[in-house]
C-alpha positions in Angstrom: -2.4 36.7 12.4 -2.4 37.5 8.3 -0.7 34.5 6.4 2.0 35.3 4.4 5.0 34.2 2.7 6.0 31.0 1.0 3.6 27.5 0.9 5.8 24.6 2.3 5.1 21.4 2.8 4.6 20.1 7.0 8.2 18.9 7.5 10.2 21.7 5.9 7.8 23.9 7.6 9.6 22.9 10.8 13.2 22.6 9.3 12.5 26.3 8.7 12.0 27.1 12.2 14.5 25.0 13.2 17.1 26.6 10.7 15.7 30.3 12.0 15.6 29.1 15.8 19.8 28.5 15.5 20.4 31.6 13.2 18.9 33.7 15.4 20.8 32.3 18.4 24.2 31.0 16.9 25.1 34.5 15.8 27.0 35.6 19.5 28.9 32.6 20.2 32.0 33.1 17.6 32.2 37.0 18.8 32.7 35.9 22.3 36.6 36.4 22.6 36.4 40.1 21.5 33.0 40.8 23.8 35.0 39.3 26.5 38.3 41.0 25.6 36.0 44.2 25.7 35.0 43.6 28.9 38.6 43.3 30.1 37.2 40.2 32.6 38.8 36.6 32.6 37.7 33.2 32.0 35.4 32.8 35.4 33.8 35.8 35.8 32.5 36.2 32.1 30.9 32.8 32.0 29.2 33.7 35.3 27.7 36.7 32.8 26.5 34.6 30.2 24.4 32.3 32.5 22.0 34.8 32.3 20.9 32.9 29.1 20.7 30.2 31.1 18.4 31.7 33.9 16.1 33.0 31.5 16.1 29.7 29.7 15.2 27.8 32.9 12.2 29.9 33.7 10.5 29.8 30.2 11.5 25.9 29.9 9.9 25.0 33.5 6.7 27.6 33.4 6.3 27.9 29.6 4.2 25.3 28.9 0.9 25.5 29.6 1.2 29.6 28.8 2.7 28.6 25.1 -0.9 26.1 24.8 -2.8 28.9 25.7 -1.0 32.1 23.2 -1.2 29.9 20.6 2.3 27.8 18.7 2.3 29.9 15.6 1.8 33.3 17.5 4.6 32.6 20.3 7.2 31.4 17.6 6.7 34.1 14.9 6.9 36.5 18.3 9.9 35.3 20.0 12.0 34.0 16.7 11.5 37.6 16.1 12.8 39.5 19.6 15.5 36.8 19.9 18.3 38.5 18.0 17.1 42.0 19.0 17.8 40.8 22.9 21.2 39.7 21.6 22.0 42.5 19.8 21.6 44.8 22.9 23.6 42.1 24.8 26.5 43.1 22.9 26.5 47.0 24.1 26.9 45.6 28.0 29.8 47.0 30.0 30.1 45.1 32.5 29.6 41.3 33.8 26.6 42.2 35.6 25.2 44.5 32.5 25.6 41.1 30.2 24.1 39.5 32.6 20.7 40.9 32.8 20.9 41.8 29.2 21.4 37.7 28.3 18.1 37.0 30.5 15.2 37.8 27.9 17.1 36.1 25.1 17.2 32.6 27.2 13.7 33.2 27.7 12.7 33.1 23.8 15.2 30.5 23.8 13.5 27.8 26.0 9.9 28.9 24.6 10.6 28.4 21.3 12.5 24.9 22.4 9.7 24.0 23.4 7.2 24.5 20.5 10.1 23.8 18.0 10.4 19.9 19.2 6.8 19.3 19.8 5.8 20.6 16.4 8.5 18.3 15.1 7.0 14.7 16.8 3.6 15.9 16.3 3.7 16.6 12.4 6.2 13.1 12.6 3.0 11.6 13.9 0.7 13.6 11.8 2.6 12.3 8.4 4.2 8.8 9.7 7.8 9.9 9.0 10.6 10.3 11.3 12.5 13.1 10.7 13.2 14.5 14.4 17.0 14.1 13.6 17.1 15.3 10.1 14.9 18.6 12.1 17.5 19.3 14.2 20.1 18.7 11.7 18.8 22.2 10.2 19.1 23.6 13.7 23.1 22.8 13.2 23.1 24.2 9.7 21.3 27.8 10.8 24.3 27.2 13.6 27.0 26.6 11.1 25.9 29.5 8.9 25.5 31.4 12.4 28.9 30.9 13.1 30.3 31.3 9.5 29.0 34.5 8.8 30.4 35.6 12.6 33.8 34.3 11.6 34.2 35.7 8.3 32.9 39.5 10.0 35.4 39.1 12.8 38.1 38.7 10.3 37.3 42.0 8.6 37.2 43.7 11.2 33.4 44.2 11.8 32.2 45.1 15.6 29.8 42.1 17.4 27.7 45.3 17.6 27.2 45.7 13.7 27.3 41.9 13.0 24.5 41.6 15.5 22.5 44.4 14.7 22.4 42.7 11.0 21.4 39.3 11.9 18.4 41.1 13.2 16.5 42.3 10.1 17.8 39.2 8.0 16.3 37.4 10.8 12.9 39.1 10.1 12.9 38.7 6.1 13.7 35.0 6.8 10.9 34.6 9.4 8.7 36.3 6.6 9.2 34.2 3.8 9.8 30.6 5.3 7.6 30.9 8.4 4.5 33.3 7.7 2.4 30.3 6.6 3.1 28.2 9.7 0.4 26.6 11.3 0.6 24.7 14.6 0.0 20.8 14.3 -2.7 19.3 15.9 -1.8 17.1 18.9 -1.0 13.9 19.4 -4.0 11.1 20.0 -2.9 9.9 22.9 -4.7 9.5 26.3 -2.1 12.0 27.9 -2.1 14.3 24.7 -5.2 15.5 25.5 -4.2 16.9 28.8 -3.0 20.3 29.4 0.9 20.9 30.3 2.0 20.7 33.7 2.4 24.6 35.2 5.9 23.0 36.2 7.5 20.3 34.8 8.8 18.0 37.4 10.9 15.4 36.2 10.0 11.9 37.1 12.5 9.1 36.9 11.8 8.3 33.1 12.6 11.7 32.4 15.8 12.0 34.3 17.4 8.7 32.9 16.6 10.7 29.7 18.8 13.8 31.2 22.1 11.5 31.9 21.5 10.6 28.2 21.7 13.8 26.5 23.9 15.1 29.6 27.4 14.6 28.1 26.3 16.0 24.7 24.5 19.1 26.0 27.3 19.8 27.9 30.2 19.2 25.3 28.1 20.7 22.6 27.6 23.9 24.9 31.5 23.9 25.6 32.1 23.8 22.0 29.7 27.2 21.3 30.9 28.7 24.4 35.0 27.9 24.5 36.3 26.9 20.9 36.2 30.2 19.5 38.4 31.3 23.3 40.4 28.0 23.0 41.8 28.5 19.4 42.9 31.7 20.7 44.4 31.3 23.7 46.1 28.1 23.0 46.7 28.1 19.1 46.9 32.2 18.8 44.5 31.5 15.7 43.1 34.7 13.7 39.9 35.8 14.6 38.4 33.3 11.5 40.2 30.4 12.5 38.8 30.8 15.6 35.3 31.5 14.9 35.2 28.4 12.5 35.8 26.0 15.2 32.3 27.3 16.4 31.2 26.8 13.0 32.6 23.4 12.1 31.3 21.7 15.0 27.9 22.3 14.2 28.8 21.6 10.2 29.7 18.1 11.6 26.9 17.7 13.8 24.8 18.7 10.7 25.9 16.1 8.1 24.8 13.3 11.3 22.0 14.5 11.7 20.9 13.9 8.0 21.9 10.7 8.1 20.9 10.0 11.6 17.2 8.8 11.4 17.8 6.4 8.8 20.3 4.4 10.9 18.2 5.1 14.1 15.6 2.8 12.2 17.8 0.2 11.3 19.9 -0.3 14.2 17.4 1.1 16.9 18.1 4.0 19.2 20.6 2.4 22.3 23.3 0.9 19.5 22.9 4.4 17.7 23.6 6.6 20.7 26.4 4.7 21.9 28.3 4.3 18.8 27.9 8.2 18.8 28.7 8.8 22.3 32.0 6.8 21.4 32.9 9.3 18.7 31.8 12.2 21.1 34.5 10.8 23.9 37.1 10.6 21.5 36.7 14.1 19.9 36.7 15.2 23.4 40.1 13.7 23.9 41.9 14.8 20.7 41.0 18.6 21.8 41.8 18.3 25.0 45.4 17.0 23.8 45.2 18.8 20.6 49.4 19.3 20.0 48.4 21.1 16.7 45.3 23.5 15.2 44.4 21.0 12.7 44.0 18.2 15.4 41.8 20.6 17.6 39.6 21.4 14.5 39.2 17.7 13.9 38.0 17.0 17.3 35.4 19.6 17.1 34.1 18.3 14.0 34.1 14.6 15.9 32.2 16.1 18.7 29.9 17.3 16.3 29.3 14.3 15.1 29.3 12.4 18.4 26.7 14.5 20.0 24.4 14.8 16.8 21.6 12.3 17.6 21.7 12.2 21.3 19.3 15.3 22.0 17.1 14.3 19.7 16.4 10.7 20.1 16.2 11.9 24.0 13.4 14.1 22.8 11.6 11.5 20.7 11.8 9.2 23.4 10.5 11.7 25.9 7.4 13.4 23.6 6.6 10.0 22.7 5.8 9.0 26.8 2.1 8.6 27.4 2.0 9.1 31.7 1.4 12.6 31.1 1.0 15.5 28.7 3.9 15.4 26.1 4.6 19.1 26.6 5.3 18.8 29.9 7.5 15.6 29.1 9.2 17.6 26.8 9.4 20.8 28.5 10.9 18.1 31.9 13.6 17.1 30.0 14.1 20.5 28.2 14.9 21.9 31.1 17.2 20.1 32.6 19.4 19.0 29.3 18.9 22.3 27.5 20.0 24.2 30.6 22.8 21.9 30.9 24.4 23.4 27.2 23.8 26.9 28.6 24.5 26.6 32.7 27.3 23.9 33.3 29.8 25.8 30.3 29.7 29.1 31.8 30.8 27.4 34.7 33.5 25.8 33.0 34.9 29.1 33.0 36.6 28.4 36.4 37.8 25.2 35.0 39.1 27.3 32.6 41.0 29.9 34.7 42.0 28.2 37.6 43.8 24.7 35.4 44.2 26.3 31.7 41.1 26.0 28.9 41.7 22.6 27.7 40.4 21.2 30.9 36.9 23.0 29.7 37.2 19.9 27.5 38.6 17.2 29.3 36.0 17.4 32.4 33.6 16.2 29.9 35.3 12.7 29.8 33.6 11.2 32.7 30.0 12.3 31.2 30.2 10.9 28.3 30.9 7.6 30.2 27.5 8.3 32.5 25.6 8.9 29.0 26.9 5.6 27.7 25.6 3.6 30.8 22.3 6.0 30.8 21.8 5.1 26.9 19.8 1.8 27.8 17.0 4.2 28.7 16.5 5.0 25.0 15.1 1.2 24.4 11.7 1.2 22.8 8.9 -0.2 24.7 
């Protein structure tokens, strides 16, 4: 494929994608209310629709691999960065549960493909250069989130359609890609004995790799409640206007943003368990304070503390996992991709019923009792 575009240095090369990765996808989640107020449908049945994203997700993250190793890294993320906001922007015309549905289904399969190539480029140029930066990487995911979910909130409140506002993110999507991305070259692979093996054609998680899972559980979930319900929950239980309520989407991933800067730094001093629960500490009690939020201020505070709390999790998951040697890191990677990633697009859809059957603050407070399996799990992050 012809190079073009800007020259960037390795790392910022893969804060790009990450940045482009969670533009692309972080555009639909503070439209929600008025896509599901168009559909006329309550709490249950349109989170049942939107695990399409999740099925799609699920097959790319479990039988990607090895196909992603053969198309080439810089040809599959150019390719599927690109298609993921068009897939979105048709979801937004669907009728009916069923028609959003099979509509969400090709955008969750860019969306576990590129997961995949994003955090393996990350630990492989981290090895290729000697720095960590896997958490200040993904703190550029949150910021293409937060700007995501800014831009949605301010177009809600003037009145433009999800249609239109998707249907831009689409070419400013493509000019980004352009300019940030058309130099990218995949990095070479890690020297290890299992780095030189192909991925798995499944990923079966083995025991490592599932101790990873209950890690990053509690924060893929939350995190996934917090794109899925916040922008519903400021609006059902506050009344908020349609910008208050798509900047709850938006702040928690400004939070989780800010961590992540600062994350890697303390994950080096203070090593990865002591960091994740400290973190999953904060994550509980954001958790609580929305779930009992008497007041808008106090449910936009715990959003921003969730943010924070489930900042470092994912990623130090990921490290830990693309950093195993018993088999190929991609297929590590891709293991606990697609069980965790899954997690923040399957189990809040579900919460849905949670949701209509005992009142949407209980889309919150069911997380409790995760977070305290993530904080036993966390000794599993201990570096060997």
């Amino acid at each position: 494929m012809r190079r073009f575009g800007l020259e960037l240095p390795l790392a910022w090369r893969v804060y790009a994608a990450f940045f482009l990765y969670a533009f692309a996808m972080g555009g639909i989640f503070p439209r929600l209310p008025e896509i599901q107020r168009g559909l006329g449908v309550a709490e249950g049945a349109f989170g049942l629709a939107l695990i399409g994203t999740a099925c799609g997700t699920m097959v790319s993250l479990t039988f990607g691999g090895r196909l992603l190793e053969r198309l080439g890294h810089r040809r599959a993320l150019l390719g599927l960065m690109a298609l993921l906001p068009v897939f979105y922007a048709f979801a937004s015309h669907a009728t009916s549960p069923a028609m959003l549905f099979v509509l969400l289904v090709p955008a969750g399969l860019c969306i576990g493909a590129v997961e995949i190539i994003v955090n393996l480029e990350a630990d492989r140029v981290e090895h290729q250069t000697g720095v960590r930066f896997m958490n200040r990487a993904h703190g550029f995911w949150s910021v293409g989130f937060f700007v995501a979910g800014l831009f949605g909130a301010a177009l809600s409140q003037l009145g433009v359609s999800p249609q239109l506002h998707l249907a831009l993110i689409v070419p400013i999507e493509w000019v980004g890609l352009a300019l940030l991305l058309g130099r990218f070259d995949a990095a070479p692979h890690r020297d290890t004995t299992a780095g030189a093996q192909p991925a798995a054609r499944f990923a079966r998680p083995t025991r490592s790799v599932m101790l990873l899972v209950a890690v990053a559980l509690s924060a893929m979930v939350l995190e996934g409640a917090g794109a899925d319900w916040s922008a519903i929950y400021m609006r059902d239980v506050f009344g908020a206007a349609p910008f208050m309520a798509g900047l709850a989407v938006a702040i928690g991933a400004g939070a989780q943003a800010i961590a992540r800067f600062f994350a890697d730094r303390f994950v080096e001093k203070h090593q990865p368990v002591a960091v994740a629960r400290v973190l999953l500490g904060v994550l509980g009690a954001g958790t609580l304070l929305v779930f009992a939020a008497p007041a808008t201020w106090a449910a936009l505070l715990g959003f921003a503390l969730m943010g924070v709390g489930s900042s470092a999790i994912f990623p130090l998951a990921m490290s830990a996992a693309a950093q195993r040697t018993d088999r190929a890191p991609a297929t590590n990677v891709a293991a606990l991709a697609q069980f965790s990633f899954v997690a923040f697009l399957l189990g809040p859809p579900l919460l849905g019923y949670v949701a209509q059957a005992f009142g949407i603050r209980w889309t919150f407070g069911v997380g409790l009792p995760l977070v305290a399996l993530s904080f036993v799990a966390a000794a599993a992050l201990r570096q060997r």
